[in-house]
C-alpha positions, 0 to 999 in steps of 0.5 A: 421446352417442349420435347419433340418426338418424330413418329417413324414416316418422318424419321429421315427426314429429321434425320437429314433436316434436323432443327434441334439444338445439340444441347437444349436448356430446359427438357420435361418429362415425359421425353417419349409421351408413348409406350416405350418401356424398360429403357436401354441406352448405349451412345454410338461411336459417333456420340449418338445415343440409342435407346432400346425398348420392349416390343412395341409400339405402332406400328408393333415392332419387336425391339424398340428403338430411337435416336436422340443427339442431346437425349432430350429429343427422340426419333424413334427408328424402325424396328430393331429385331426385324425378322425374329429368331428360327427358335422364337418365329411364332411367338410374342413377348420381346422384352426389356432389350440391353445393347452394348458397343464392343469393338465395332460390333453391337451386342443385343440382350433381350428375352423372348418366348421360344416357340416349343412354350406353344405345346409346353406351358412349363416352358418360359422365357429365355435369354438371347442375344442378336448381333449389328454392325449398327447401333439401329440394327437390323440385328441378327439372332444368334440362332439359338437362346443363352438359357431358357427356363419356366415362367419369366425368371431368365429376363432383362439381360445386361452385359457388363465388362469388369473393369477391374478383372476383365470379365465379361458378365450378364446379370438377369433374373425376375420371376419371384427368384434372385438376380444372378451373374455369369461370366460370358465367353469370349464371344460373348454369345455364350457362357463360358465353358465352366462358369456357373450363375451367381445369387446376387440380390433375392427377393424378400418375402414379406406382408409389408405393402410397401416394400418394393423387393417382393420381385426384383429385375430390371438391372443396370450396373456402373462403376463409380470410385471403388464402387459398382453400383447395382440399380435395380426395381421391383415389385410390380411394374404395372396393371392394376396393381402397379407398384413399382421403383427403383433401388441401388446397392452397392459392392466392391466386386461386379460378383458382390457381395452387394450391401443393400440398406433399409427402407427408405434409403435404398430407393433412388426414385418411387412414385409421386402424386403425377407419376406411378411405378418408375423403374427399370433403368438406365445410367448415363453420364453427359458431358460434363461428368452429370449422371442422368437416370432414364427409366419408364414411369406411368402418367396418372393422367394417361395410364392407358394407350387405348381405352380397351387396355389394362390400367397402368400400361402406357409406360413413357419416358422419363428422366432426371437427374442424379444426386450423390449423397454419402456415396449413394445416387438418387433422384432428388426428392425420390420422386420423377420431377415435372415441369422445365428441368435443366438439361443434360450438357452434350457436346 
Protein backbone atom coordinates (compact mmCIF):
# COMPACT_ATOMS: atom_id res chain seq x y z
CA UNK A 1 0.00 0.00 0.00
CA UNK A 2 0.95 3.53 -0.31
CA UNK A 3 2.33 5.22 3.01
CA UNK A 4 0.97 8.39 3.67
CA UNK A 5 2.73 11.13 4.93
CA UNK A 6 0.96 14.59 6.10
CA UNK A 7 3.01 17.68 5.51
CA UNK A 8 2.72 19.87 8.90
CA UNK A 9 -0.38 22.52 7.24
CA UNK A 10 -2.39 19.37 7.39
CA UNK A 11 -1.02 17.89 10.55
CA UNK A 12 -4.70 18.90 12.67
CA UNK A 13 -6.40 18.08 10.35
CA UNK A 14 -5.45 14.65 10.10
CA UNK A 15 -5.24 14.44 13.55
CA UNK A 16 -9.02 15.24 14.08
CA UNK A 17 -10.27 13.39 10.65
CA UNK A 18 -8.03 10.51 10.33
CA UNK A 19 -8.93 7.69 7.58
CA UNK A 20 -5.96 5.59 8.16
CA UNK A 21 -6.64 1.99 9.28
CA UNK A 22 -5.22 1.28 12.76
CA UNK A 23 -3.47 -1.79 11.49
CA UNK A 24 -2.82 -1.55 7.81
CA UNK A 25 -1.66 -4.97 5.85
CA UNK A 26 0.95 -4.27 3.70
CA UNK A 27 3.53 -0.95 4.11
CA UNK A 28 6.72 -0.33 1.89
CA UNK A 29 9.60 1.63 2.23
CA UNK A 30 10.35 4.39 2.19
CA UNK A 31 7.68 5.09 5.48
CA UNK A 32 8.81 9.27 5.80
CA UNK A 33 9.97 9.74 1.62
CA UNK A 34 11.90 12.97 3.14
CA UNK A 35 14.77 13.85 5.13
CA UNK A 36 14.48 12.46 8.76
CA UNK A 37 17.61 10.97 9.79
CA UNK A 38 18.75 9.23 12.83
CA UNK A 39 15.43 7.81 14.07
CA UNK A 40 13.96 7.59 17.41
CA UNK A 41 10.73 6.21 18.86
CA UNK A 42 8.96 6.03 22.24
CA UNK A 43 5.16 4.84 21.96
CA UNK A 44 3.01 7.40 24.39
CA UNK A 45 0.72 6.24 27.08
CA UNK A 46 -2.03 6.56 25.09
CA UNK A 47 -0.48 3.70 22.51
CA UNK A 48 0.86 6.34 20.02
CA UNK A 49 4.22 6.06 18.83
CA UNK A 50 6.44 9.26 18.14
CA UNK A 51 9.56 9.27 16.22
CA UNK A 52 12.33 11.79 16.67
CA UNK A 53 14.76 13.06 14.24
CA UNK A 54 18.04 15.30 13.48
CA UNK A 55 17.24 18.82 12.94
CA UNK A 56 15.68 19.32 9.97
CA UNK A 57 13.05 19.47 7.64
CA UNK A 58 10.87 22.33 5.96
CA UNK A 59 10.21 24.38 7.16
CA UNK A 60 13.83 23.67 9.44
CA UNK A 61 13.13 22.58 12.83
CA UNK A 62 15.68 21.71 15.55
CA UNK A 63 14.19 18.35 16.50
CA UNK A 64 12.00 16.35 14.35
CA UNK A 65 9.09 14.90 15.27
CA UNK A 66 5.90 12.64 13.74
CA UNK A 67 3.09 10.60 14.88
CA UNK A 68 1.82 7.40 13.50
CA UNK A 69 -1.15 5.14 15.50
CA UNK A 70 -0.10 1.82 13.02
CA UNK A 71 3.85 2.91 12.47
CA UNK A 72 3.13 2.88 9.11
CA UNK A 73 1.66 6.09 8.32
CA UNK A 74 3.29 9.53 9.68
CA UNK A 75 2.31 12.84 10.47
CA UNK A 76 4.96 14.83 10.99
CA UNK A 77 4.43 17.51 13.92
CA UNK A 78 5.93 21.06 14.51
CA UNK A 79 9.08 21.36 15.98
CA UNK A 80 10.00 19.73 19.07
CA UNK A 81 12.78 21.81 20.65
CA UNK A 82 10.98 25.21 19.55
CA UNK A 83 13.09 27.68 21.48
CA UNK A 84 16.99 26.39 21.66
CA UNK A 85 18.97 26.17 24.65
CA UNK A 86 20.47 29.80 26.49
CA UNK A 87 23.68 27.85 26.22
CA UNK A 88 23.27 26.79 22.27
CA UNK A 89 21.12 30.04 21.16
CA UNK A 90 23.28 30.94 17.96
CA UNK A 91 24.25 28.03 16.79
CA UNK A 92 23.32 24.99 14.49
CA UNK A 93 23.92 21.14 14.61
CA UNK A 94 20.65 19.22 16.81
CA UNK A 95 21.34 15.79 16.46
CA UNK A 96 20.38 12.28 16.37
CA UNK A 97 17.55 13.28 19.43
CA UNK A 98 16.62 9.78 22.22
CA UNK A 99 13.12 10.25 24.01
CA UNK A 100 12.27 8.29 26.80
CA UNK A 101 8.65 8.00 28.94
CA UNK A 102 9.60 8.11 32.66
CA UNK A 103 6.52 8.39 35.15
CA UNK A 104 4.46 11.22 33.50
CA UNK A 105 7.28 13.03 32.15
CA UNK A 106 8.97 12.82 28.83
CA UNK A 107 12.96 13.06 28.68
CA UNK A 108 14.73 14.40 25.32
CA UNK A 109 18.48 13.37 24.73
CA UNK A 110 19.99 15.12 22.09
CA UNK A 111 23.44 16.61 21.14
CA UNK A 112 24.07 20.29 20.23
CA UNK A 113 26.76 22.56 19.40
CA UNK A 114 27.31 25.25 22.31
CA UNK A 115 27.56 28.86 21.36
CA UNK A 116 31.27 29.27 23.11
CA UNK A 117 32.29 26.68 19.68
CA UNK A 118 31.88 30.16 17.60
CA UNK A 119 35.34 31.73 19.29
CA UNK A 120 36.67 28.09 20.15
CA UNK A 121 37.22 25.76 17.51
CA UNK A 122 38.35 23.05 19.85
CA UNK A 123 35.33 23.21 21.29
CA UNK A 124 32.48 20.25 20.16
CA UNK A 125 29.64 18.95 20.62
CA UNK A 126 27.71 18.30 24.02
CA UNK A 127 25.41 16.22 25.54
CA UNK A 128 21.87 17.61 26.66
CA UNK A 129 18.81 16.84 27.80
CA UNK A 130 15.02 19.02 27.65
CA UNK A 131 12.23 17.76 29.35
CA UNK A 132 7.77 17.67 28.42
CA UNK A 133 4.76 16.68 29.67
CA UNK A 134 3.98 15.64 26.20
CA UNK A 135 5.57 13.17 23.81
CA UNK A 136 5.56 16.26 20.76
CA UNK A 137 6.85 18.62 23.02
CA UNK A 138 7.47 21.85 23.41
CA UNK A 139 10.20 20.65 25.47
CA UNK A 140 12.14 22.53 27.46
CA UNK A 141 16.16 22.63 27.81
CA UNK A 142 17.67 21.88 31.30
CA UNK A 143 19.38 25.00 31.00
CA UNK A 144 22.81 23.65 30.74
CA UNK A 145 24.66 20.53 28.53
CA UNK A 146 25.47 16.91 30.31
CA UNK A 147 28.99 16.95 28.91
CA UNK A 148 30.71 18.85 26.09
CA UNK A 149 33.94 17.77 24.55
CA UNK A 150 35.84 18.42 21.17
CA UNK A 151 34.85 17.42 17.94
CA UNK A 152 31.58 15.18 17.59
CA UNK A 153 32.72 12.40 20.31
CA UNK A 154 29.60 13.38 22.95
CA UNK A 155 26.71 12.50 20.27
CA UNK A 156 23.55 10.14 20.10
CA UNK A 157 22.34 9.93 23.81
CA UNK A 158 20.17 6.99 24.80
CA UNK A 159 18.93 6.40 28.38
CA UNK A 160 17.97 3.11 29.38
CA UNK A 161 16.88 1.71 32.66
CA UNK A 162 18.32 -1.61 33.80
CA UNK A 163 15.90 -3.83 34.43
CA UNK A 164 17.99 -6.07 36.47
CA UNK A 165 20.00 -3.47 38.63
CA UNK A 166 17.86 -0.15 38.35
CA UNK A 167 20.01 1.97 37.14
CA UNK A 168 19.39 4.50 35.04
CA UNK A 169 22.25 4.72 31.87
CA UNK A 170 23.04 6.87 29.00
CA UNK A 171 25.22 5.43 26.29
CA UNK A 172 26.96 7.88 23.60
CA UNK A 173 29.94 8.07 21.74
CA UNK A 174 31.31 8.72 17.98
CA UNK A 175 34.12 10.83 16.75
CA UNK A 176 36.55 8.06 15.98
CA UNK A 177 36.45 6.93 19.98
CA UNK A 178 34.35 4.30 21.85
CA UNK A 179 30.88 3.88 22.86
CA UNK A 180 30.55 4.75 26.63
CA UNK A 181 28.13 4.23 29.58
CA UNK A 182 27.18 6.05 32.75
CA UNK A 183 24.80 5.91 35.06
CA UNK A 184 22.42 8.90 35.23
CA UNK A 185 21.02 10.73 38.88
CA UNK A 186 17.80 10.31 40.00
CA UNK A 187 16.90 13.30 38.02
CA UNK A 188 18.07 11.71 35.47
CA UNK A 189 19.23 15.52 34.07
CA UNK A 190 22.57 14.81 35.59
CA UNK A 191 25.16 12.23 36.15
CA UNK A 192 25.32 10.85 39.12
CA UNK A 193 27.65 12.16 41.62
CA UNK A 194 30.62 9.71 41.73
CA UNK A 195 29.81 7.70 38.49
CA UNK A 196 32.43 7.61 35.72
CA UNK A 197 32.02 6.53 31.69
CA UNK A 198 32.37 3.28 30.98
CA UNK A 199 34.56 2.03 27.40
CA UNK A 200 31.95 -0.38 25.83
CA UNK A 201 32.38 -0.99 22.03
CA UNK A 202 35.95 0.86 20.36
CA UNK A 203 36.75 1.46 17.05
CA UNK A 204 38.77 -0.80 14.82
CA UNK A 205 41.45 0.59 13.00
CA UNK A 206 42.02 -0.89 10.07
CA UNK A 207 42.48 -0.75 5.87
CA UNK A 208 39.92 -3.07 5.23
CA UNK A 209 36.97 -0.98 2.95
CA UNK A 210 34.59 -3.27 4.23
CA UNK A 211 34.37 -3.04 7.67
CA UNK A 212 31.85 -0.75 9.15
CA UNK A 213 33.65 -0.28 12.65
CA UNK A 214 36.15 2.53 11.84
CA UNK A 215 33.63 5.01 13.86
CA UNK A 216 31.01 3.54 15.66
CA UNK A 217 27.45 5.45 17.02
CA UNK A 218 23.95 5.50 16.73
CA UNK A 219 23.16 2.98 19.96
CA UNK A 220 19.89 1.51 20.91
CA UNK A 221 19.52 -1.13 23.64
CA UNK A 222 17.05 -3.84 24.55
CA UNK A 223 16.85 -6.69 26.90
CA UNK A 224 15.69 -10.07 25.24
CA UNK A 225 16.04 -13.26 27.61
CA UNK A 226 19.14 -13.27 29.55
CA UNK A 227 20.55 -10.79 26.78
CA UNK A 228 20.97 -6.93 26.18
CA UNK A 229 21.50 -6.44 23.13
CA UNK A 230 23.65 -3.42 21.59
CA UNK A 231 22.60 -2.06 18.23
CA UNK A 232 24.78 0.18 16.78
CA UNK A 233 26.11 1.49 13.01
CA UNK A 234 29.35 2.84 11.87
CA UNK A 235 31.39 3.71 9.61
CA UNK A 236 30.21 6.91 7.42
CA UNK A 237 26.74 7.91 7.32
CA UNK A 238 26.64 9.84 4.21
CA UNK A 239 28.28 12.29 1.50
CA UNK A 240 30.07 11.07 -1.04
CA UNK A 241 31.69 8.41 0.72
CA UNK A 242 28.34 7.00 2.52
CA UNK A 243 29.18 4.07 3.85
CA UNK A 244 27.11 3.03 6.60
CA UNK A 245 25.08 -0.21 8.49
CA UNK A 246 23.84 -1.54 11.38
CA UNK A 247 25.60 -4.03 14.04
CA UNK A 248 24.47 -5.74 17.26
CA UNK A 249 26.31 -7.24 20.47
CA UNK A 250 25.34 -8.61 22.78
CA UNK A 251 26.39 -8.93 26.82
CA UNK A 252 24.72 -10.54 30.05
CA UNK A 253 25.18 -6.98 31.84
CA UNK A 254 23.78 -3.17 30.58
CA UNK A 255 27.62 -2.16 31.32
CA UNK A 256 29.15 -5.08 29.16
CA UNK A 257 31.31 -6.73 28.57
CA UNK A 258 29.46 -7.18 25.13
CA UNK A 259 30.71 -10.08 22.80
CA UNK A 260 30.82 -8.78 19.28
CA UNK A 261 31.38 -11.51 16.25
CA UNK A 262 33.15 -11.36 13.07
CA UNK A 263 32.17 -10.12 9.90
CA UNK A 264 29.55 -10.82 8.31
CA UNK A 265 27.67 -12.21 11.10
CA UNK A 266 27.68 -8.98 13.17
CA UNK A 267 25.47 -7.11 10.70
CA UNK A 268 21.69 -6.75 11.10
CA UNK A 269 21.08 -4.59 7.71
CA UNK A 270 23.87 -3.26 5.06
CA UNK A 271 23.13 -1.85 1.71
CA UNK A 272 21.46 -3.26 -1.28
CA UNK A 273 21.35 -2.49 -5.02
CA UNK A 274 18.20 0.20 -3.87
CA UNK A 275 19.14 1.45 -0.53
CA UNK A 276 22.85 2.98 0.51
CA UNK A 277 24.23 3.23 4.28
CA UNK A 278 20.97 2.15 6.57
CA UNK A 279 21.83 2.56 9.94
CA UNK A 280 21.31 4.44 13.33
CA UNK A 281 18.24 2.74 14.65
CA UNK A 282 15.54 2.17 16.74
CA UNK A 283 13.63 -1.10 18.16
CA UNK A 284 10.24 -1.67 18.81
CA UNK A 285 7.92 -4.39 19.11
CA UNK A 286 4.23 -4.63 17.93
CA UNK A 287 1.48 -6.17 19.42
CA UNK A 288 2.08 -9.41 18.63
CA UNK A 289 5.27 -9.67 20.18
CA UNK A 290 7.07 -8.99 16.24
CA UNK A 291 10.31 -6.76 16.76
CA UNK A 292 10.62 -4.03 13.99
CA UNK A 293 13.83 -2.29 13.02
CA UNK A 294 13.26 1.49 11.83
CA UNK A 295 16.46 3.34 10.75
CA UNK A 296 17.41 5.92 7.94
CA UNK A 297 18.77 4.58 4.94
CA UNK A 298 19.70 6.52 1.61
CA UNK A 299 17.63 6.13 -2.04
CA UNK A 300 19.90 5.59 -4.89
CA UNK A 301 17.38 7.08 -6.60
CA UNK A 302 17.00 10.20 -4.96
CA UNK A 303 20.13 10.70 -2.75
CA UNK A 304 19.55 14.47 -2.65
CA UNK A 305 16.77 16.88 -1.18
CA UNK A 306 17.95 19.64 -3.61
CA UNK A 307 20.06 19.63 -6.43
CA UNK A 308 22.67 21.94 -4.64
CA UNK A 309 23.09 19.43 -2.00
CA UNK A 310 25.94 16.85 -1.26
CA UNK A 311 25.31 13.35 -2.55
CA UNK A 312 23.86 10.95 -0.08
CA UNK A 313 22.17 13.41 2.15
CA UNK A 314 18.55 12.73 1.84
CA UNK A 315 18.18 10.20 4.46
CA UNK A 316 14.47 8.62 4.71
CA UNK A 317 12.66 6.18 6.64
CA UNK A 318 12.91 3.15 6.50
CA UNK A 319 11.83 -0.23 8.20
CA UNK A 320 11.60 -3.84 8.39
CA UNK A 321 11.31 -6.72 10.23
CA UNK A 322 13.45 -8.55 12.70
CA UNK A 323 14.64 -12.31 12.54
CA UNK A 324 16.18 -14.08 15.50
CA UNK A 325 18.54 -16.80 14.22
CA UNK A 326 20.58 -18.60 17.29
CA UNK A 327 19.91 -15.73 19.37
CA UNK A 328 20.99 -12.97 17.21
CA UNK A 329 18.38 -10.32 15.14
CA UNK A 330 18.91 -9.21 11.67
CA UNK A 331 16.95 -8.00 8.86
CA UNK A 332 16.22 -10.70 6.49
CA UNK A 333 18.39 -10.89 3.56
CA UNK A 334 20.63 -8.11 5.67
CA UNK A 335 19.45 -5.92 3.30
CA UNK A 336 16.32 -2.94 3.72
CA UNK A 337 13.48 -4.63 1.54
CA UNK A 338 11.25 -2.94 -1.11
CA UNK A 339 7.90 -3.48 -2.32
CA UNK A 340 4.66 -4.59 -0.22
CA UNK A 341 5.66 -6.01 3.12
CA UNK A 342 3.62 -7.38 5.91
CA UNK A 343 2.61 -4.91 8.48
CA UNK A 344 3.48 -4.58 12.00
CA UNK A 345 0.07 -5.64 14.14
CA UNK A 346 -0.89 -2.63 16.40
CA UNK A 347 -4.10 -2.78 18.48
Amino acid sequence: MKNKLVVPALAGLAAACTTVPHSPRTFANPLIDANFPDPAMVRASDGTYYLYGTQGGEPNRNIQVARSTNLVDWTILPDALPVKPSWASKTQDFWAPDVQRFGGKYYLYYSAKPDAALSDDKLGLCLAVATSSEPGGPFIDSGRPLQCGESFVNIDPFAFDDPATGKKLLYWGSGFGPIKVQELADDRISFRRGSVPKDLLSVIKTQDAAEYQRLVEGVWVIRRNDYYYLFYSGDNCCGPNAHYATMVARSRSATGPFETRGRPLYLVVEANERWLAPGHNAVVQDDAGTDWLLYHGVDRQRSRAQPSDDVNSRRVLLMDRLEWVSGWPRVKGLGPSSGPQPAPVVR
